[in-house]
Structure formats: structure tokens, C-alpha cells
PyMOL CGO cylinders between C-alpha atoms (Angstrom):
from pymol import cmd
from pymol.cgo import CYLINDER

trace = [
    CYLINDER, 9.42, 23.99, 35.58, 6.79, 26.53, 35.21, 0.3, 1, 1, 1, 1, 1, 1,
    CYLINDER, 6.79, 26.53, 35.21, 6.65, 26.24, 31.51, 0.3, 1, 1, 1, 1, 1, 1,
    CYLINDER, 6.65, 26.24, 31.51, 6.59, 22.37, 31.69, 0.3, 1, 1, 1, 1, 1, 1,
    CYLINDER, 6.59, 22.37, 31.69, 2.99, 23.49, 34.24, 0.3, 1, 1, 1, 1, 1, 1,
    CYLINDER, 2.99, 23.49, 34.24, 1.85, 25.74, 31.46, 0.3, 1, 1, 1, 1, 1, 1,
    CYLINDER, 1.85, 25.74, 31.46, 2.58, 23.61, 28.83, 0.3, 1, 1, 1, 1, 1, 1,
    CYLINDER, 2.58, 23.61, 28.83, 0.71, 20.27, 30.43, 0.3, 1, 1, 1, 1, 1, 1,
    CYLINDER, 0.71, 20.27, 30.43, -2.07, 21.90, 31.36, 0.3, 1, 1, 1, 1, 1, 1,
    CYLINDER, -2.07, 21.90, 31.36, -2.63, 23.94, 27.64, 0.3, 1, 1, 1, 1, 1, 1,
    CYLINDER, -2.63, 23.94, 27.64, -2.72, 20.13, 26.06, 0.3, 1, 1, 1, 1, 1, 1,
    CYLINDER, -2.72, 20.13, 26.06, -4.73, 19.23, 29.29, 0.3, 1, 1, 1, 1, 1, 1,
    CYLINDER, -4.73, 19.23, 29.29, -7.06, 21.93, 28.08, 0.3, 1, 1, 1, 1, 1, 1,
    CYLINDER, -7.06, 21.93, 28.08, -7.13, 20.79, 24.57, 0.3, 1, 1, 1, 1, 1, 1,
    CYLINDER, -7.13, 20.79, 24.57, -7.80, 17.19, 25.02, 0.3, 1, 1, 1, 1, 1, 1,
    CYLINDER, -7.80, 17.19, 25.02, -10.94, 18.41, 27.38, 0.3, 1, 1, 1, 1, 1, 1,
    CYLINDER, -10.94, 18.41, 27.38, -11.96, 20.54, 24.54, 0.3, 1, 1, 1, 1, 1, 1,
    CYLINDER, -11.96, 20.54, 24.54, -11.62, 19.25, 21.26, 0.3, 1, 1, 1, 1, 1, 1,
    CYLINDER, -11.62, 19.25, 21.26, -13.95, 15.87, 21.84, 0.3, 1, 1, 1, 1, 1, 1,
    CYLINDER, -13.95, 15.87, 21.84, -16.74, 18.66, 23.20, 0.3, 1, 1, 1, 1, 1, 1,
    CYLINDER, -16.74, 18.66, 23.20, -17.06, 20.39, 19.78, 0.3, 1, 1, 1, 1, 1, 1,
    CYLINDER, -17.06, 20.39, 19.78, -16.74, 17.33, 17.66, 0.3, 1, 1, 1, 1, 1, 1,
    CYLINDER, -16.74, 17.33, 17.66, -19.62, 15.75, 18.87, 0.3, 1, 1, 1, 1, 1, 1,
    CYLINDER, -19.62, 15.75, 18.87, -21.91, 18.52, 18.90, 0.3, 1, 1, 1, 1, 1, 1,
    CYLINDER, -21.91, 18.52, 18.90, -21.05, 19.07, 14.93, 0.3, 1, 1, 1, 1, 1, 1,
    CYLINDER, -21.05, 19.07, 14.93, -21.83, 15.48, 14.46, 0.3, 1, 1, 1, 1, 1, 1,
    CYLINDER, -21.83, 15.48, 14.46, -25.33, 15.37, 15.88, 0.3, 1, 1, 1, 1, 1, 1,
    CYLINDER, -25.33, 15.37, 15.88, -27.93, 15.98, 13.85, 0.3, 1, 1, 1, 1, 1, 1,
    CYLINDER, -27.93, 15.98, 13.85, -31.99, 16.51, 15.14, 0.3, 1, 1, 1, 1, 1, 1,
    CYLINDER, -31.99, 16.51, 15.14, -33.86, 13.70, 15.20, 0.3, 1, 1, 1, 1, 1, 1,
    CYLINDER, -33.86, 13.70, 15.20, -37.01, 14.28, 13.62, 0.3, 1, 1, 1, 1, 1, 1,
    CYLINDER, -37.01, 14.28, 13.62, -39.19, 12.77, 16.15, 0.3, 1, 1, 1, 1, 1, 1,
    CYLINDER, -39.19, 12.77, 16.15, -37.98, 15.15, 18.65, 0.3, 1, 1, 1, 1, 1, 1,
    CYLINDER, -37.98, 15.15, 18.65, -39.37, 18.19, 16.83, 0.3, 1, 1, 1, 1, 1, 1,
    CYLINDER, -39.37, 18.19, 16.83, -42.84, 16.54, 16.03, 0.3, 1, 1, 1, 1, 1, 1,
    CYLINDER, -42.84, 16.54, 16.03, -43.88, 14.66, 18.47, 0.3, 1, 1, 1, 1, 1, 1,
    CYLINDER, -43.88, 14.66, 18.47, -46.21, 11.50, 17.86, 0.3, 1, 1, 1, 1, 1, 1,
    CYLINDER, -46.21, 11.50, 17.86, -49.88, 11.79, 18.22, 0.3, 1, 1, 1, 1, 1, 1,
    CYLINDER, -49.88, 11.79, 18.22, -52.35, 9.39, 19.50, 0.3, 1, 1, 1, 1, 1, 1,
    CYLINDER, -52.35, 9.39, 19.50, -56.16, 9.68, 20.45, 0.3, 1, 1, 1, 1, 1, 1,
    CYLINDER, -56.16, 9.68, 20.45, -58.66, 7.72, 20.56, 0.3, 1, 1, 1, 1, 1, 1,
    CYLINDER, -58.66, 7.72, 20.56, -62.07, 7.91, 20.31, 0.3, 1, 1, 1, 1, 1, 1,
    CYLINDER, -62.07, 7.91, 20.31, -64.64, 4.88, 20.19, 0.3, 1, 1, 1, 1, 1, 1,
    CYLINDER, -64.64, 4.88, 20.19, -63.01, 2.94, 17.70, 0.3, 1, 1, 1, 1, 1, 1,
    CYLINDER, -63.01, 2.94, 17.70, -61.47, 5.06, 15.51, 0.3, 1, 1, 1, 1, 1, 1,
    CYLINDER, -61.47, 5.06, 15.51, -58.24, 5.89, 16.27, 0.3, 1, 1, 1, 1, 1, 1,
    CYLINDER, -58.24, 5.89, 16.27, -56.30, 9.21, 15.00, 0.3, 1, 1, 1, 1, 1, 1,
    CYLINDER, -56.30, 9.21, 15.00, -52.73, 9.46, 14.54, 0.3, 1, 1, 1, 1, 1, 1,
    CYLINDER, -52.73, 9.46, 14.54, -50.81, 12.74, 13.51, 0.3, 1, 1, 1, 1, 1, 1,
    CYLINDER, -50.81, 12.74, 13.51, -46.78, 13.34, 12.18, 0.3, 1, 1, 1, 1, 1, 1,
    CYLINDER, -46.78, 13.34, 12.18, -46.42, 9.77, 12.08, 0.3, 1, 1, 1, 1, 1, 1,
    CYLINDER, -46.42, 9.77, 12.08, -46.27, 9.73, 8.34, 0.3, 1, 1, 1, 1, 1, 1,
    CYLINDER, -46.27, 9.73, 8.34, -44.12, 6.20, 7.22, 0.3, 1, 1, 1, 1, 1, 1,
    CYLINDER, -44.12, 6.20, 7.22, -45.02, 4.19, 10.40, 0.3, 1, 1, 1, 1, 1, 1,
    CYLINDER, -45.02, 4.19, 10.40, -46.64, 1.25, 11.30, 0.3, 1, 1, 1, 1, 1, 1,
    CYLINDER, -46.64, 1.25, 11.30, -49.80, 1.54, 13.55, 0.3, 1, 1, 1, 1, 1, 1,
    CYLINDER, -49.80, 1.54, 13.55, -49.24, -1.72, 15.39, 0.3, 1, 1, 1, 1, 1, 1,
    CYLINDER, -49.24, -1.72, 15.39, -52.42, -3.10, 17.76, 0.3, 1, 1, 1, 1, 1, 1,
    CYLINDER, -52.42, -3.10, 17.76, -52.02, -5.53, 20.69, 0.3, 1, 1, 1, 1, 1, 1,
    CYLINDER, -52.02, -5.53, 20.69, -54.35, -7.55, 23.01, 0.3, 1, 1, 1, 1, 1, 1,
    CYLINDER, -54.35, -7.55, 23.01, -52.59, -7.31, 26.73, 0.3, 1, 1, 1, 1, 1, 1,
    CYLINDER, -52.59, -7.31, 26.73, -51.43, -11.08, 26.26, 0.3, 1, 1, 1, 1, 1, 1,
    CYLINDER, -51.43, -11.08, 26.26, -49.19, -9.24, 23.64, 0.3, 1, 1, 1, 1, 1, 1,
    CYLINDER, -49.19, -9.24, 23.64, -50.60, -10.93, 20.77, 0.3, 1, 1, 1, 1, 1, 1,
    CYLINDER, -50.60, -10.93, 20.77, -50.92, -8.57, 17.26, 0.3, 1, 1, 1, 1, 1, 1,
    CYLINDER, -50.92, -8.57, 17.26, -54.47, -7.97, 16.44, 0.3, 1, 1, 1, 1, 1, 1,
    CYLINDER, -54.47, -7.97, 16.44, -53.62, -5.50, 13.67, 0.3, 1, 1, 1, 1, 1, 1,
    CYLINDER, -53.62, -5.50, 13.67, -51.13, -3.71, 11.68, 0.3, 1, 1, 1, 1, 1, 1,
    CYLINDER, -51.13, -3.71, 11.68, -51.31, -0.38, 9.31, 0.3, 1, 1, 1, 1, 1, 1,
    CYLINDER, -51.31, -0.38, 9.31, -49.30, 1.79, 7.54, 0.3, 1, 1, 1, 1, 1, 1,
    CYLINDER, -49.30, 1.79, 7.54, -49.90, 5.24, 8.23, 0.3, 1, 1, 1, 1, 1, 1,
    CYLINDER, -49.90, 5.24, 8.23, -49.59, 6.91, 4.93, 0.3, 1, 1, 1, 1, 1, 1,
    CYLINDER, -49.59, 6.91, 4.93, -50.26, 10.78, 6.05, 0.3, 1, 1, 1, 1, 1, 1,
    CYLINDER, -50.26, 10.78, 6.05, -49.25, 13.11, 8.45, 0.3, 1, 1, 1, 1, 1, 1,
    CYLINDER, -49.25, 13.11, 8.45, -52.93, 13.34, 9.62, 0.3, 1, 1, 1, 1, 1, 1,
    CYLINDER, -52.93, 13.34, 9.62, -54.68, 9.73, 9.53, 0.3, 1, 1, 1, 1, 1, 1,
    CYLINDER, -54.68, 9.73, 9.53, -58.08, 8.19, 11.24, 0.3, 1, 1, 1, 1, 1, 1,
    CYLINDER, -58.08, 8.19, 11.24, -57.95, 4.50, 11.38, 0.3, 1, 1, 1, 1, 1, 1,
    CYLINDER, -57.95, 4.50, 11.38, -61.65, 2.77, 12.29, 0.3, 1, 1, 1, 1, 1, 1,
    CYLINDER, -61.65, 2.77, 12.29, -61.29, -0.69, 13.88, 0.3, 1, 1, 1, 1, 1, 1,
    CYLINDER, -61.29, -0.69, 13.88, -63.55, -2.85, 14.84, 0.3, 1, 1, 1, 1, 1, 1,
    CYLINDER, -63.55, -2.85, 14.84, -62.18, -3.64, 18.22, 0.3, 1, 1, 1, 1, 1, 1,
    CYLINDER, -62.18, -3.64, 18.22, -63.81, -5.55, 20.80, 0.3, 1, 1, 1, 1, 1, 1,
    CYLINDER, -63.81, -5.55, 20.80, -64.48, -4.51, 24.09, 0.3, 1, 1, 1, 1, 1, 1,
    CYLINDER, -64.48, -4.51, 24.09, -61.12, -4.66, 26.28, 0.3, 1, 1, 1, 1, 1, 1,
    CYLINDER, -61.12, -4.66, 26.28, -58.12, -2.96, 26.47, 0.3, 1, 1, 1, 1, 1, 1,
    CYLINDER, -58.12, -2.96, 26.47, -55.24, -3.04, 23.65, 0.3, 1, 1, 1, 1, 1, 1,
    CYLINDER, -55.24, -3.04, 23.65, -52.32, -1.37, 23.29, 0.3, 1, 1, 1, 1, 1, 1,
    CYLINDER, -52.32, -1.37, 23.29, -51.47, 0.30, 20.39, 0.3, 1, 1, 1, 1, 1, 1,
    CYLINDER, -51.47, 0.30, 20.39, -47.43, 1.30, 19.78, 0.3, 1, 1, 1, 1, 1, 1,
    CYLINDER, -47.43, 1.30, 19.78, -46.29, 4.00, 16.50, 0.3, 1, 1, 1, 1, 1, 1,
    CYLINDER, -46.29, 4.00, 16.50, -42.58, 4.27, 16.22, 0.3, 1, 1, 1, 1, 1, 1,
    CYLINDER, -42.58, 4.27, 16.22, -41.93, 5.01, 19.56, 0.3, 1, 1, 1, 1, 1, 1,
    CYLINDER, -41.93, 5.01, 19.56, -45.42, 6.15, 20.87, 0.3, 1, 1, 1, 1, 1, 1,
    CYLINDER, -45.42, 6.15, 20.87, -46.66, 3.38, 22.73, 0.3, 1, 1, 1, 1, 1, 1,
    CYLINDER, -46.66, 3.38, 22.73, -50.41, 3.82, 24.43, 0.3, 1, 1, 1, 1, 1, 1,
    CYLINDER, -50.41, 3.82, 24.43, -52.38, 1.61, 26.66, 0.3, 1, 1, 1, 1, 1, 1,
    CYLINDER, -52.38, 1.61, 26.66, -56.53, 1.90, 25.09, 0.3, 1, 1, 1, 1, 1, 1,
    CYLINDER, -56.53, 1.90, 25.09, -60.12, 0.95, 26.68, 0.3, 1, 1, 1, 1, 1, 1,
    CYLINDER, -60.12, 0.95, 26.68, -63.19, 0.10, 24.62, 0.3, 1, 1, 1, 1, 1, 1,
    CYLINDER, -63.19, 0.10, 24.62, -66.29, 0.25, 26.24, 0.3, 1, 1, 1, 1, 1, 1,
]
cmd.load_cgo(trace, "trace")
């Protein structure tokens, strides 16, 4: 009886375990988590760091696309001739909510 407790609760064990340490060999950083996406703005020109690959998407608040650019550097000023109003602008997951005065 006691080694029927012993045994159940060693496979009990196991099961608990073994799921644990596959996943945590299976996940691998995700880049964006170890540089983070940078946004400023100022006037109209718009600067955008470790973003390198993305797309640089601008929106009027209706949600209509006023612009789109590739960002081809890890360090990139964009100069748009915005109007005055607010936009928002969205980079892979970066999303920011912009003013021009």
C-alpha cells in the first residue's frame, strides 16, 4: 500500500515536472522585448529608433492611412508634412497618439 503511495505520487511528480522544463527550452527571446521601440516627435519630424524592418504607419483619428514608410535603420528621422490635428502613428507594436500645433 505504501509503495503503491510512493509510487503514484513519484509519476505525480513527474508529470508536474517534465511539461515545466520543456517549455522553458522551447522559448526563445523575442527581440522586441530586449529593444524596445522608440517614438518621439518633434514638430513634424518624427524619430524612430530599433525599429529597423518596420513599417511607420500614420493615421487620421477617423482611422484612415495618411502615410506609410519603411524604416530602413535602427536610427531614422522621418519629416512629414502633417497638418494640424492629431494622428496616430503605430511601428510594429508601438502605437502613439500625436498633436501638431
Amino acid at each position: 500500500m505504501v509503495k503503491n503511495i510512493l509510487f503514484i505520487s513519484l509519476i505525480s511528480a513527474m508529470l508536474l515536472y517534465i511539461p515545466t522544463v520543456s517549455m522553458a527550452q522551447n522559448q526563445k527571446p523575442n527581440v522586441e522585448e530586449t529593444q524596445t521601440i522608440g517614438v518621439t516627435i518633434n514638430e513634424s519630424v518624427i524619430h524612430v529608433i530599433n525599429a529597423n524592418g518596420n513599417i511607420l504607419r500614420v493615421y487620421d483619428l477617423t482611422g484612415v492611412s495618411i502615410a506609410q514608410v519603411k524604416i530602413d535603420s535602427s536610427d531614422k528621422h522621418i519629416e512629414l508634412n502633417l497638418q494640424k490635428g492629431c494622428y496616430i502613428l503605430k511601428v510594429g507594436k508601438v502605437v502613439r497618439k500625436i498633436s501638431i500645433k
